[in-house]
N, C-alpha and C positions, 0 to 999 in steps of 0.2 A: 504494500500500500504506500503510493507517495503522500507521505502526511506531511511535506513542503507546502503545498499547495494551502495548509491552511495560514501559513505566513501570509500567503497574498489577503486572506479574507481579512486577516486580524490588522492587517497596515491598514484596512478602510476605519476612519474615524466613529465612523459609525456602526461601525460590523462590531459587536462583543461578544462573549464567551456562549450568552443565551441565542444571539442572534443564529449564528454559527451552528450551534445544535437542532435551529428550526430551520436550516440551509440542510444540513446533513440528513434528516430523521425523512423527509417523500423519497429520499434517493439510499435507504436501508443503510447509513453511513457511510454506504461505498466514494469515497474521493473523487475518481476515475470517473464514474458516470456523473458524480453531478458537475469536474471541471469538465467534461465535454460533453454539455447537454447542452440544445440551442435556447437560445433567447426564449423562443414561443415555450418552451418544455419549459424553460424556469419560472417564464410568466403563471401557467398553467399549476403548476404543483409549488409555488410560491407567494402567489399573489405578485401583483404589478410591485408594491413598495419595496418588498424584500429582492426581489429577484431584479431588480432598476438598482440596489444597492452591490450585487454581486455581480452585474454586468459591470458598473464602477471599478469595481474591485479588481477583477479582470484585466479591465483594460488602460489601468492609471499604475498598475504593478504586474512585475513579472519574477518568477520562484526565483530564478538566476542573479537576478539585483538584491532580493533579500535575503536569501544567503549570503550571498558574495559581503552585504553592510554586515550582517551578524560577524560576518569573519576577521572584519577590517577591526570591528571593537571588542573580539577575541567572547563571543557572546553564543551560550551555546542555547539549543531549547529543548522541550520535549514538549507531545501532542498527550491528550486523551486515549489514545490510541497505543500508547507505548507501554511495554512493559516496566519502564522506567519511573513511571507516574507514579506518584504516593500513592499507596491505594486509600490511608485513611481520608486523604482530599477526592479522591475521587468515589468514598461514598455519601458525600453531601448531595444535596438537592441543588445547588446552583456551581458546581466545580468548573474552574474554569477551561476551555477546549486545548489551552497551549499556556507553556510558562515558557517566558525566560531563563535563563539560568548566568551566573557569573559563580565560576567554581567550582567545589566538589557536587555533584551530583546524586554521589552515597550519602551525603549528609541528610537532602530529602527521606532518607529511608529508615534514619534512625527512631526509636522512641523520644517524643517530644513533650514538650509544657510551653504553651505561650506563655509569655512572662508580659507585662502591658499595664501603660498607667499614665497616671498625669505629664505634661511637658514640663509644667510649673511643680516641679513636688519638695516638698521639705526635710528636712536634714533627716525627720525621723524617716521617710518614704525613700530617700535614698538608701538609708542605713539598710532598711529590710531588706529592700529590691535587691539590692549587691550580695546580700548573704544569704539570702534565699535559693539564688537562682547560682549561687556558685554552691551551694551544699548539690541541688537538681545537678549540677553540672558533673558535679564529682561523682555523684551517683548514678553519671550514665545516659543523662536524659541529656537531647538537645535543646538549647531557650531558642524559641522562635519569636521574634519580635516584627516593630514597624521599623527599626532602625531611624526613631525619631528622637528628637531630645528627651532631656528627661528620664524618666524612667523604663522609656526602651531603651536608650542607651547605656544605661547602668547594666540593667541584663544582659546586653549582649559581655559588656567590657566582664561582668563577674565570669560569666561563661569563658571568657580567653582569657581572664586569669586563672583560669583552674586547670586551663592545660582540654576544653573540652569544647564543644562542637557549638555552633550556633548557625541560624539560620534569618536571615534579613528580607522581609518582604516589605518592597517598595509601591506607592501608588504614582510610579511616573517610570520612564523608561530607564531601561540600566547603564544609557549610558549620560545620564544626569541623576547623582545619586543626591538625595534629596534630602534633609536638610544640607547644603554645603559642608556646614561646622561639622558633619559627620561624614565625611569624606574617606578622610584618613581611617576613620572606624570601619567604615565597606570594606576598604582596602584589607585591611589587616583580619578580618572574618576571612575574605576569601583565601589569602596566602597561609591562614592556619588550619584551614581544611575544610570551612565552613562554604557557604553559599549565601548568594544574595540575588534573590529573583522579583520577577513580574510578570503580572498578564499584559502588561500594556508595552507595544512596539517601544524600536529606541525611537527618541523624537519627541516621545509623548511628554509634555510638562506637567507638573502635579498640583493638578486641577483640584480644587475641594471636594468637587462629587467623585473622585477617586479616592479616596482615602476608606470609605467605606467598605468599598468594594474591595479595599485590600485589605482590611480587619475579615469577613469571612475566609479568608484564604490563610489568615492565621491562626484562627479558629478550627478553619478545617482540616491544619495539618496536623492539629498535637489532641493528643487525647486529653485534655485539659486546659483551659484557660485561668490564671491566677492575675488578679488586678492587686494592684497595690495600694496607689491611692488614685483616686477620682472622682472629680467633682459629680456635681447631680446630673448634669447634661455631658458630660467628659464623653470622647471618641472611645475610649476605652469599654466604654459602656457596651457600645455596639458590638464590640469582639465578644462577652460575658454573652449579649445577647443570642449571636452564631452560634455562640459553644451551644447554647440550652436548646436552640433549634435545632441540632445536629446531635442532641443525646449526648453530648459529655460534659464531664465534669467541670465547676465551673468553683472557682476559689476565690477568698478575700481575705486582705489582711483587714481587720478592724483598726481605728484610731478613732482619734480624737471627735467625741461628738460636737465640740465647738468649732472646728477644722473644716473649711471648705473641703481641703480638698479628700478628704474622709466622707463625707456626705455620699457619696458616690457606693463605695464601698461598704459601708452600713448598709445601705439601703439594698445592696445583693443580699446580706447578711440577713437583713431581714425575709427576704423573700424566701432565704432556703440554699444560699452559696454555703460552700463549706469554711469553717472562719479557718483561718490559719494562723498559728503564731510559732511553728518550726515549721520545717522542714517534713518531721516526719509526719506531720499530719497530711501530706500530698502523698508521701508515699503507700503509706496504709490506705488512701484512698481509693487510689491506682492499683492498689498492689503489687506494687512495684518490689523486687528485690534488689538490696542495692549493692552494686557495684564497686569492690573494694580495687583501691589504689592498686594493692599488688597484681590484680587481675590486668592489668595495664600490660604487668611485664611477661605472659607467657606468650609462646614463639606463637604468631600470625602467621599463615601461608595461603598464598594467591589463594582464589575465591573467584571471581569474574572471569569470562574466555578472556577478557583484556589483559588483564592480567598477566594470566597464565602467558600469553605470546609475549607480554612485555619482560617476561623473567626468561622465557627463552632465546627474546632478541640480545637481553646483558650478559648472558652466559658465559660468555666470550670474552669479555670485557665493556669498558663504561661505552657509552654510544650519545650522540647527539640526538635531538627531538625530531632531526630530517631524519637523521639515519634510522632511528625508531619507524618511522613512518612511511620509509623508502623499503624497507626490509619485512613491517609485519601489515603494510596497508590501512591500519587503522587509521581512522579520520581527526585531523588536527582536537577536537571540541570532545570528543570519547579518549584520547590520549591523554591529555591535558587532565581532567578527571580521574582517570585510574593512576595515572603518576602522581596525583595528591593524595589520593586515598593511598599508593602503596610507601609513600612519603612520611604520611603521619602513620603507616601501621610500622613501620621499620623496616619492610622491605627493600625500601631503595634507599639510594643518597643522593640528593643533588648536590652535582659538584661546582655548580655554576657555571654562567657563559648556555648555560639551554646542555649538559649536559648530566648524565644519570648512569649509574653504578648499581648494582648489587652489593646489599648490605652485607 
């Protein structure tokens, strides 16, 4: 199945993840018949609106150009379609048809906990958010956040200070990481093995009515959402809300009843969130078993077909990213991933200059 083809839908501004899925469902999913079905066929099993939006689509982009841009800003993706797709995002009701990706891509597959909360939060909401989500960290789980000020940014940084996995979902394209001030922070998620994704093309600015739409998608990656602090209207709210829609677990730290930005937080509490004031009260919720430090150190080996060719290409000695690629075929954006995941498992060594060894 060429699931390229749904790059071109998703470059239309107005083509989204729902639009897409009512593009694909007259034509049984198949790609193939519905890019070369005529005008009158799409009119016919689309209506005039949707099927005037996918002649657009068509004809203002071509698979060749949007690959080719993904490649220039080193941007890889994955469709609905793949087996690479989370499968816990992909049992929501609204998942969306294509991510982006910058990074490891085994990171998507780990166990997760959104971590989520005010921009604006207080010394006490910092304190928790950072030790909270580095205990999650340490025990295994990935912090999925918005990579926004605040209190997603505390979770991400507690998660790579523990030596542990994180995951950054953006509502604007990956190659304008959003807030700027968090720039360097994208950066350094991805070079420690994590990811930082999107539904929305590169190009795209980050629009207020996106920010929404990228709180489900962090709800729908983790078995849990844990808010820390949040006002009564707080964006944060909206992730708590996805989780409950989608049947999982959905956390609060309590504070101060006098505390704006506690307001938020209470009020899940009241409704029936689970309060938190450790660590292991997420964990017994989950049931989660946790993952001790020395488990870190027993011997990993390959796992993915990538892998495996990639430990066959060093056999021999260290090799460069061409020579990898001249030798076992794999495509620059699936290379790049399995040599960070075999990076952080110990596998490999990068020796720099783009070159890689057996450990």
């Amino acid at each position: 199945m060429n699931t390229s083809y749904l790059l071109v839908l998703n470059a239309h501004e107005k083509i989204g993840s729902q639009t897409i899925k009512k593009v694909l469902a007259p034509f049984d999913d198949n790609l193939e018949k519905m890019w070369k079905a005529k005008d009158s066929e799409l009119n016919e099993k689309l209506g005039a609106k949707i099927a005037n939006l996918v002649v657009e689509a068509k004809s203002q982009f071509n698979v060749e150009d949007e690959i080719e841009k993904l490649r220039k800003l080193n941007i890889g993706y994955i469709t609905m379609y793949d087996k690479s797709y989370p499968q816990l995002l992909k049992e929501t009701t609204d998942f969306p048809a294509l991510l982006y990706i910058r990074g490891n891509i085994e990171a998507l597959k780990l166990p997760s906990i959104a971590v989520v909360g005010s921009r604006k939060y207080t010394s006490y909401g910092r304190k928790i958010a950072y030790n909270l989500s580095k205990s999650c960290a340490e025990a295994g789980l990935s912090i999925v956040s918005g990579l926004a000020l605040g209190i997603d940014a505390m979770a991400h940084r507690a998660a790579l200070d523990a030596d542990g996995t994180t995951v950054g979902v953006l509502g604007c394209g990956l190659d304008n990481i959003y807030p700027t001030a968090n720039f360097a922070l994208g950066r350094e998620i991805i070079e420690k093995g994590g990811a930082v994704i999107s539904e929305f093309p590169p190009g795209t600015p980050p629009l207020v009515h996106h920010f929404p739409q990228r709180n489900r998608i962090i709800a729908g990656l983790s078995m849990g959402t844990l808010i820390v602090e949040a006002a009564e209207k707080s964006g944060a709210l909206i992730t708590a809300y996805c989780a409950l829609d989608y049947n999982r677990e959905v956390f609060a730290v309590p504070g101060n009843i006098d505390s704006e930005m506690s307001k938020g937080t209470n009020i899940l509490i009241q409704k029936g969130a689970k309060m938190v004031t450790q660590a292991d009260d997420i964990f017994e919720e989950l049931d989660i078993k946790i993952k001790r430090a020395e488990q870190k150190s027993k011997e990993i080996f390959p796992e993915s077909e990538e892998e495996k060719i990639v430990v066959k290409c060093l056999s021999f000695g260290d090799k460069s990213i061409d020579e990898i690629i001249a030798e076992s075929k794999i495509n620059i954006i699936a290379l790049s991933s399995a040599l960070s995941m075999m990076e952080m498992k110990g596998i490999v060594e990068n020796l720099g200059g783009g070159r890689f060894k057996l450990k």
